[in-house]
C-alpha positions in Angstrom: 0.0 0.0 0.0 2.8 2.3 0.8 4.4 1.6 -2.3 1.4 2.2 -4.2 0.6 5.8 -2.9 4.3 6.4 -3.8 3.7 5.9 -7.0 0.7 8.0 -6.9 2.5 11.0 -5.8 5.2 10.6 -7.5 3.6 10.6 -10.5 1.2 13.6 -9.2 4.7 15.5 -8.6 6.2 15.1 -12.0 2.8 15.8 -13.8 2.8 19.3 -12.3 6.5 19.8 -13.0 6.2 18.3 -16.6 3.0 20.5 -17.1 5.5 23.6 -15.2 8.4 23.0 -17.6 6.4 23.0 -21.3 4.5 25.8 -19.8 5.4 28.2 -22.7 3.8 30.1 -25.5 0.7 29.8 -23.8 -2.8 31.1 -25.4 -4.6 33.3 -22.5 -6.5 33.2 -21.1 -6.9 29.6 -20.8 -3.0 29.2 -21.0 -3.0 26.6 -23.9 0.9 26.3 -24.5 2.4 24.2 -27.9 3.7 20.6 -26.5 1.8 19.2 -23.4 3.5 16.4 -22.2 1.9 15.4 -18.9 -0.6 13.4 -20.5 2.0 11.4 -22.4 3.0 10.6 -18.6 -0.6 9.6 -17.4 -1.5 7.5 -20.8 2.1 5.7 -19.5 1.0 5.4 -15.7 -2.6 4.2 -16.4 -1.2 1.5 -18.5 1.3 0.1 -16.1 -0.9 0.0 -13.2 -4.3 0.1 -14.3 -7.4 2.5 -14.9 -8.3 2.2 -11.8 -6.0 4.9 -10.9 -7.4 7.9 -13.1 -8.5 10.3 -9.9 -5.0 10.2 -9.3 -4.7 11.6 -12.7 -7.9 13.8 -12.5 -5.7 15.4 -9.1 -2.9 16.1 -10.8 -4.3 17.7 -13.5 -6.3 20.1 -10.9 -3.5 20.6 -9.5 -1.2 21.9 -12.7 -4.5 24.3 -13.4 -4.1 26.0 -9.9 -1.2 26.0 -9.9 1.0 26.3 -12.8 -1.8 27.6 -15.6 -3.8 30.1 -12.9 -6.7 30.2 -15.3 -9.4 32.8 -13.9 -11.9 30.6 -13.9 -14.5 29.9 -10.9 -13.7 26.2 -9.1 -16.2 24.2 -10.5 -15.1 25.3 -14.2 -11.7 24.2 -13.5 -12.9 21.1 -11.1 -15.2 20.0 -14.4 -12.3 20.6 -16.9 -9.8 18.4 -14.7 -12.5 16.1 -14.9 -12.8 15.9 -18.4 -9.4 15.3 -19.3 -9.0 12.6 -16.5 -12.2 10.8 -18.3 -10.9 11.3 -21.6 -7.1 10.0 -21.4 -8.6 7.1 -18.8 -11.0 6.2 -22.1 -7.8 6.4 -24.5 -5.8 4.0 -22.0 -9.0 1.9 -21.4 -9.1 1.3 -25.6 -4.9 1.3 -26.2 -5.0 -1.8 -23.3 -8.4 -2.8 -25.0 -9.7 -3.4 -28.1 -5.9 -2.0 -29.2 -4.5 -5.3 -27.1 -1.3 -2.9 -26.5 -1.2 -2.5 -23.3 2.2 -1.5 -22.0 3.9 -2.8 -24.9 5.3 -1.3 -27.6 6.6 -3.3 -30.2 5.7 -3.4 -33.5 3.8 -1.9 -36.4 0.5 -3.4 -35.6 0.7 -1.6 -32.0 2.2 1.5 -33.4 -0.5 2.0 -36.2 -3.5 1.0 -33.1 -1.8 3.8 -30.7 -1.8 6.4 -33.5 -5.3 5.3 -34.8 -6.3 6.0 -30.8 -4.4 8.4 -29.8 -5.2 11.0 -32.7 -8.9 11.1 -32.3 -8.7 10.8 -28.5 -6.8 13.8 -28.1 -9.2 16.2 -30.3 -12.1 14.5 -27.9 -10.1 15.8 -25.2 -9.3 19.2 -26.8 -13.0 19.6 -27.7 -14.0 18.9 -24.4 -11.4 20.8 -22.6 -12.2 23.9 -25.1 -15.7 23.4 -24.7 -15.8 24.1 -20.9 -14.0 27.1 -20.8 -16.3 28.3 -23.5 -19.2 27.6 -21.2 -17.7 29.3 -18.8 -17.0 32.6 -21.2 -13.4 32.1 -21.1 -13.2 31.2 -24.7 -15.1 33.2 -27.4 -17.6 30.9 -29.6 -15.0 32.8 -33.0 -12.0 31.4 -31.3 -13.1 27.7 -30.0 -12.2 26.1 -32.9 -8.7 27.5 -33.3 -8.6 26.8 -29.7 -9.2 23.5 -30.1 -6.8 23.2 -32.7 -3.8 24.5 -30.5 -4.7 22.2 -27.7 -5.1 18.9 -30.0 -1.6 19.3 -31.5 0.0 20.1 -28.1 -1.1 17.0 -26.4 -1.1 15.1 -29.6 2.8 15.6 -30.1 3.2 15.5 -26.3 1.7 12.3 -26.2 3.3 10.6 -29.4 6.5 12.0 -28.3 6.4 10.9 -24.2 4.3 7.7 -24.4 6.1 5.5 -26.4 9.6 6.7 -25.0 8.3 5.6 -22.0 7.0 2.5 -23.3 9.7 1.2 -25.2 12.3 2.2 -22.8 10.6 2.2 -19.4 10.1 -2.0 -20.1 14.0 -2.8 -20.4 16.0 -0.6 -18.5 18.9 -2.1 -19.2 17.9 -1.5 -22.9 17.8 2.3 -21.5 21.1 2.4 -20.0 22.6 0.6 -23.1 20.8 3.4 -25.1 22.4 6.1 -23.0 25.5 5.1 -23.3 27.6 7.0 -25.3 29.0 6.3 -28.5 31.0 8.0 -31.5 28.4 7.5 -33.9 25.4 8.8 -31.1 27.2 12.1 -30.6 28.0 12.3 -33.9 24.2 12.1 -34.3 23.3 14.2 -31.6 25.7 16.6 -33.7 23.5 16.6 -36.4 20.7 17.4 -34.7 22.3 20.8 -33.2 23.8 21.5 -36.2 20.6 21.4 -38.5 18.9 23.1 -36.1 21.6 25.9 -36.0 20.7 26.0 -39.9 16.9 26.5 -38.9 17.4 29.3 -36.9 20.5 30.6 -36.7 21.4 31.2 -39.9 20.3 34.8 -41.3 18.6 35.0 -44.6 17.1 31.6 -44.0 13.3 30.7 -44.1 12.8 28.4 -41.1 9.7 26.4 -42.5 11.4 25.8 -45.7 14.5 24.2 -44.2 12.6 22.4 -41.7 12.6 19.2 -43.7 16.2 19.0 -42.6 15.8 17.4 -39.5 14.5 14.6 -41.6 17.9 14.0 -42.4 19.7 13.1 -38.3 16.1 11.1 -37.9 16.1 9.0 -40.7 19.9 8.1 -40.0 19.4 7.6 -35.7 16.2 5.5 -36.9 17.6 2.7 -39.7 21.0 2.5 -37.4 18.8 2.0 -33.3 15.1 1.6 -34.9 12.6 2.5 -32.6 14.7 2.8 -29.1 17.1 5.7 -30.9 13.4 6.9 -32.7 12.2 8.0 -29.7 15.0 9.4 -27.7 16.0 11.2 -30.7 12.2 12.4 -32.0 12.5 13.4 -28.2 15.6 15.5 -28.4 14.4 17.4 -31.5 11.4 18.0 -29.7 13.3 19.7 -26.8 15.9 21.4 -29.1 12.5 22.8 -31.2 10.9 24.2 -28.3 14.1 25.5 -26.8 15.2 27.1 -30.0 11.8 28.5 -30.3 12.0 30.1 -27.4 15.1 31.8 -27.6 14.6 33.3 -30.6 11.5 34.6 -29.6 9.2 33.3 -32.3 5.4 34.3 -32.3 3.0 31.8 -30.7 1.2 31.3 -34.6 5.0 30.3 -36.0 4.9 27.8 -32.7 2.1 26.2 -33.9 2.9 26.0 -37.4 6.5 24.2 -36.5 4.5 22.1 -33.9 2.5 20.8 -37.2 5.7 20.3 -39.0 7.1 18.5 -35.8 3.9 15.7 -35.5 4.4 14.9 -39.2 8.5 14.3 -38.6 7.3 12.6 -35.2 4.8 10.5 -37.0 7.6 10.2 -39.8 10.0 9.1 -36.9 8.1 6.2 -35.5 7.5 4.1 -38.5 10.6 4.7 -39.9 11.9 3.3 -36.5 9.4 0.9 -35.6 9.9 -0.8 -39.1 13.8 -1.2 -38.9 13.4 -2.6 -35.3 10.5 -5.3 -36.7 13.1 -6.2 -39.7 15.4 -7.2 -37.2 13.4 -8.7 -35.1 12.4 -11.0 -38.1 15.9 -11.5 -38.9 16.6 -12.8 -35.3 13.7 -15.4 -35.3 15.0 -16.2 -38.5 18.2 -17.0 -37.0 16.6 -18.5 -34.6 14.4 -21.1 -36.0 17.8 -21.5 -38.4 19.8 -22.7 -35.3 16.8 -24.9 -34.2 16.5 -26.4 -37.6 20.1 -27.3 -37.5 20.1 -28.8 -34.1 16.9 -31.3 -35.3 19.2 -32.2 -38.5 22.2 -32.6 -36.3 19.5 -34.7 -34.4 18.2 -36.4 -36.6 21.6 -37.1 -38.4 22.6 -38.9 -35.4 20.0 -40.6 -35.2 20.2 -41.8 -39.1 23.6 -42.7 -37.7 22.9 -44.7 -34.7 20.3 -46.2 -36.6 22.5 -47.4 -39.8 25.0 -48.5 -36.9 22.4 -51.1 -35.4 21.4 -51.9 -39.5 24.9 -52.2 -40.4 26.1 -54.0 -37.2 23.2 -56.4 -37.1 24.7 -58.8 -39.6 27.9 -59.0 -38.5 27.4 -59.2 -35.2 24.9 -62.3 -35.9 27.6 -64.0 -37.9 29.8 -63.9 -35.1 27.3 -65.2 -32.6 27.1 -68.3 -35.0 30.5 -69.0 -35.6 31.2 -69.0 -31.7 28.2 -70.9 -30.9 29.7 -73.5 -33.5 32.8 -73.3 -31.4 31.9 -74.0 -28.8 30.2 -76.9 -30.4 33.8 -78.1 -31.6 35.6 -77.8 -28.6 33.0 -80.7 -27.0 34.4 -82.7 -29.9 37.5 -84.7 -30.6 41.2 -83.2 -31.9 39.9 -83.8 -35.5 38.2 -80.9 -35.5 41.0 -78.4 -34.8 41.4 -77.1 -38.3 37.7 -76.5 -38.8 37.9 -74.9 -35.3 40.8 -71.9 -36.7 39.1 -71.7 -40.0 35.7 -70.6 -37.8 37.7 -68.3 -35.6 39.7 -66.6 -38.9 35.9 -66.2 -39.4 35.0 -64.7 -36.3 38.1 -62.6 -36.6 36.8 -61.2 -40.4 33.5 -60.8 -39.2 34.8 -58.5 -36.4 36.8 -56.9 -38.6 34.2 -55.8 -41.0 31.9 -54.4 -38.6 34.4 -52.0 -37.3 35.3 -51.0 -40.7 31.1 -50.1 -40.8 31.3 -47.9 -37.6 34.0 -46.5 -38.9 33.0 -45.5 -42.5 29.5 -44.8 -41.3 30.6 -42.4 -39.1 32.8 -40.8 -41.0 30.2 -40.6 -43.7 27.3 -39.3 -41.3 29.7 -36.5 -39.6 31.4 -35.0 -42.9 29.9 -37.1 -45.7 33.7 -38.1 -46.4 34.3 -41.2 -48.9 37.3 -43.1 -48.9 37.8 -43.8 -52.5 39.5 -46.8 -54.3 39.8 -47.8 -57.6 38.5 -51.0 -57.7 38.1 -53.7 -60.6 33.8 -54.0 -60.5 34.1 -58.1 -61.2 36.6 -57.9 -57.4 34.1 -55.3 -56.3 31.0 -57.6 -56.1 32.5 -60.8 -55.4 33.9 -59.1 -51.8 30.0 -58.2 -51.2 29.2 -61.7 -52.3 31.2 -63.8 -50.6 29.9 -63.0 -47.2 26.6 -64.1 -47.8 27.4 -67.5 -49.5 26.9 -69.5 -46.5 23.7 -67.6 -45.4 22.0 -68.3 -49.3 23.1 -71.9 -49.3 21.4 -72.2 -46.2 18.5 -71.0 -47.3 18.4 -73.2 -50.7 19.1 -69.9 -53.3 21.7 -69.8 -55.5 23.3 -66.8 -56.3 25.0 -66.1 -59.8 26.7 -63.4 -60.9 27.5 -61.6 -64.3 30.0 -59.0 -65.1 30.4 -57.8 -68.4 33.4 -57.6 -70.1 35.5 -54.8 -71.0 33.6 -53.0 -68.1 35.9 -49.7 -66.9 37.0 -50.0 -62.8 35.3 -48.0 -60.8 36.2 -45.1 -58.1 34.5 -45.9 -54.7 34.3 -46.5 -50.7 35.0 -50.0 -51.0 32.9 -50.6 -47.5 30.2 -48.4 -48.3 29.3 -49.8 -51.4 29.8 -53.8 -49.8 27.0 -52.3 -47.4 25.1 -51.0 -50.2 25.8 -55.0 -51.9 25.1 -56.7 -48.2 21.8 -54.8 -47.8 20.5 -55.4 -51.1 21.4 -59.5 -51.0 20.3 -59.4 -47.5 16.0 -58.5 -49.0 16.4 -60.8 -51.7 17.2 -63.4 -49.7 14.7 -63.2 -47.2 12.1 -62.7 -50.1 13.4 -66.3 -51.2 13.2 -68.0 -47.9 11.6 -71.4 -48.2 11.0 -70.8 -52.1 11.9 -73.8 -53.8 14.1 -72.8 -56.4 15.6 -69.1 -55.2 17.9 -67.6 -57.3 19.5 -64.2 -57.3 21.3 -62.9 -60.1 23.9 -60.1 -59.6 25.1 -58.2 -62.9 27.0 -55.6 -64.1 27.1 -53.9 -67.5 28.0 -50.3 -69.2 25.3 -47.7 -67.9 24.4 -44.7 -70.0 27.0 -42.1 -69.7 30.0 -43.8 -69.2 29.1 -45.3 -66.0 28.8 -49.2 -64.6 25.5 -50.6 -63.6 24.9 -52.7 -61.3 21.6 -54.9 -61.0 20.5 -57.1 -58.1 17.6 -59.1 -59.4 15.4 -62.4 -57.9 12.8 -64.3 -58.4 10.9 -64.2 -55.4 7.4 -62.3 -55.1 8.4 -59.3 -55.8 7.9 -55.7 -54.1 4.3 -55.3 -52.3 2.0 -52.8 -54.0 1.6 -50.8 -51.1 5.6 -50.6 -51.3 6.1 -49.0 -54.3 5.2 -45.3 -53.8 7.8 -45.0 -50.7 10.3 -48.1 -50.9 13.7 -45.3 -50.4 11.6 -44.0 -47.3 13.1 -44.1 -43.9 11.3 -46.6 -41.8 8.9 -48.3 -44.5 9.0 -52.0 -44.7 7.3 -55.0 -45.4 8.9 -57.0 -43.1 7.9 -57.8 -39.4 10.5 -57.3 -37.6 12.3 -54.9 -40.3 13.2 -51.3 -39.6 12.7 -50.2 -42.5 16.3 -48.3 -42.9 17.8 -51.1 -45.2 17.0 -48.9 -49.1 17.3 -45.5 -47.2 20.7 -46.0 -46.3 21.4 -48.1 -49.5 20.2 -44.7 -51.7 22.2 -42.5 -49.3 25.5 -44.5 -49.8 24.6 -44.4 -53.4 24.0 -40.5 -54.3 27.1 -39.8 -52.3 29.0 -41.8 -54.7 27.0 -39.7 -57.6 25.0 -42.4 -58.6 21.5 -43.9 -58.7 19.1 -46.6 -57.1 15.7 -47.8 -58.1 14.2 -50.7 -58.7 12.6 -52.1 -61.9 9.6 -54.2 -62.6 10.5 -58.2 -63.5 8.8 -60.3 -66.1 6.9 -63.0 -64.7 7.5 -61.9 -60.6 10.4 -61.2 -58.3 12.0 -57.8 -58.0 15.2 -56.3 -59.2 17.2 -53.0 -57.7 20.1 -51.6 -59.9 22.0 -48.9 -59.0 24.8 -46.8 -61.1 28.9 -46.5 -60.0 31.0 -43.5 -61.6 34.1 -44.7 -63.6 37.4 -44.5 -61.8 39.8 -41.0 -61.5 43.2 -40.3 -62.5 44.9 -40.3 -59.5 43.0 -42.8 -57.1 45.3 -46.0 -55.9 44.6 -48.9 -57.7 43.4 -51.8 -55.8 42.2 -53.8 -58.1 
């Protein structure tokens, strides 16, 4: 409670000083002076801590008219006048936190356009009803109310688009503020400009001050596009200040007041969205940025999950292998010394097996983290048979026969030697479970010229061939036909592929099973030669 009538009065006490400082130029006799900032200051206070708190605003304003304005007026005149402009600027903060949805923010074009759009026809309701009083009253003659009216619209107009969104912008952040004050090269360099256009204005002899007046355009338009709307407002604000100082040193008449005070809304309305549109450009930029960094963490994520996914593809085979060969093993070491030398041909086999997955975790990895290939140049006939041979065993179990074709003549080919085994394995691997318990599986493996220079390879059986439903997304991570499949077999195959700068899809067989070729670039000048 103590805190609250604290604000109260201090806000009372800086309404009458505000109201004591801009009291200048005023039209008698009901002392209507060119800029009126205190109401700037109540639109502030009443949206920070509620409309509930307008007598306090009705008090100060009876206040400022006793004592800082002295109009001759009886009480109830300037009781009913206080009254009005407390009702009026509580009804402009009741809409601005309203329908306006602004509130005490200040942040973007939408709630600059909705303060304007309020804030111009609230003040002439004010003025009107302000001008209107005293005109009851026989203060104000019915040949000057409207002229009246005008003087006191533009003065709390510009006082309020000058103080209110100062306040607003700055008065949320103040460490923004202090940042803002803190002075720079370039700020008083600005500042500079300011002064010196406004020494053109004025101080120059021989000059028309409303036809240079478009020069302090110039120091606005530069403190707007380089601080947007924080430097907007302090610096509409310091032209404001230097105006009316200016103005009242050189003694100007209060009709030349008024004219420059309608020059200064048009630079102040100038000022905002010139500010406020540079500040919601960067703002845009820096979610930008911001859903850019996101989106590169979920592909970083999602690249190693791809990765630790192709790991437990990759690995699965291998790592089966070598549970069979120890199993068998064992199964040898419960038998007689005869077995010895089939015992260290399975363990060579364990030992390859073991060998070949790390080789996987190794080129996968390098793959997934830079996309790196380690190139060979490789004969293609060598090529295949090293994917082959490690699923002899596993075919002959399984009753299919596996032939294969190379053409002759065919040119070597520059690739990752493991990747494209992986590519092989996978691609075997499907066929082969398509032809379990078929009674005559077969699985032919070719390669021939492509089109351009390039080998292709085909993997083709005779099995039942690809399921319907299959065909519209068979490269898609996590489709499969199969049970107990993951569905990353293809996906990684047609990865492995393109980064070699080749092709896989699959092509329709006469009479049923299903066939996947894929292309290999011809070798390099200047790859090793392994084959």
């Amino acid at each position: 409670m103590k805190n609250r009538a604290a604000v109260v009065a201090g806000y009372i006490v800086l309404y009458v000083f505000l109201d004591w400082v801009s009291y200048i130029h005023p039209v008698l006799p009901v002392a209507i002076t060119p800029w009126n900032p205190p109401p700037g200051l109540s639109l502030v206070f009443l949206l920070r801590f509620g409309r509930r708190y307008w007598p306090a605003l009705f008090a100060a304003a009876f206040l400022a008219e006793v004592l800082v304005r002295g109009i001759p007026a009886p009480l109830p005149w300037l009781l009913a006048a206080s009254l009005a402009l407390a009702g009026c600027y509580a009804a402009i903060a009741a809409l601005l936190a309203g329908k306006a949805r602004i509130g005490d923010k200040f942040d973007n074009l939408r709630d600059l356009s909705r303060f304007l759009a309020v804030i111009l026809p609230g003040t002439l309701a004010a003025a009107l009803a302000y001008v209107a009083i005293f005109t009851l009253a026989g203060l104000v003659s019915g040949a000057e109310f409207f002229a009246n009216v005008l003087r006191f619209w533009v003065g709390d107009a510009i006082g309020v688009m000058v103080v209110t969104p100062l306040l607003l912008v700055h008065g949320a952040d103040v460490s923004r503020l202090r940042h803002s004050w803190r002075p720079t090269a370039e700020m008083l360099a600005q500042a500079a400009s300011v002064l010196v256009v406004l020494w053109l204005i004025f101080g120059v002899e021989f000059t028309d001050e409303f036809k240079f007046f478009y020069l302090l355009f110039l120091p606005l338009i530069w403190i707007a596009m380089r601080h947007g709307i924080p430097g907007a407002t302090i610096a509409i604000a310091g032209i404001q200040l230097g105006l009316i100082a200016t103005l009242q040193w050189s003694g100007h008449r209060a009709a030349a007041v008024l004219e420059f005070q309608l020059l200064m809304a048009a630079l102040t309305i100038t000022g905002l969205f010139l500010g406020m549109a540079v500040t919601s450009r960067r703002e845009v930029e820096e979610q930008l940025r911001n859903r850019q960094a996101e989106l590169n963490q979920a592909l970083r994520m999602a690249a190693a999950g791809e990765m630790a996914s192709a790991f437990a593809h990759e690995l699965n085979q291998p790592l089966s292998a070598i549970s069979s060969y120890l199993r068998a093993c064992q199964i040898m070491l419960a038998r007689p010394d005869e077995q010895r030398a089939l015992l260290a041909e399975t363990m060579d086999k364990v030992v390859a097996e073991a060998g070949r997955a790390g080789q996987v975790v190794h080129r996968l990895r390098d793959f997934y983290r830079s996309g790196v290939l380690q190139l060979e140049r490789l004969a293609v006939e060598q090529l295949l048979q090293g994917g082959l041979e490690p699923l002899k065993k596993r075919a002959e179990r399984h009753g299919v026969a596996m032939r294969l074709t190379v053409a002759s003549s065919l040119p070597a080919v520059s690739v990752d030697r493991i990747q494209i085994e992986t590519v092989l394995h996978n691609l075997l691997t499907n066929a082969i479970d398509a032809l379990a318990g078929a009674r005559r599986g077969e699985i032919a493996v070719s390669a021939e010229p492509g089109e351009n220079g390039e080998v292709r390879v085909c993997v083709a059986d005779n099995g039942p061939g690809i399921v319907p439903e299959m065909l519209n997304r068979l490269f898609e991570p996590f489709a499969t036909s199969k049970p107990d499949g993951m569905g990353l077999g293809l996906a990684i195959t047609r990865s492995l592929i393109e980064a070699h700068g080749g092709k896989l899809w699959a092509e329709p067989v006469a009479g049923g099973g299903a066939r996947f070729c894929f292309t290999l670039p011809a070798d390099h000048p200047g790859i090793q030669d392994h084959g």
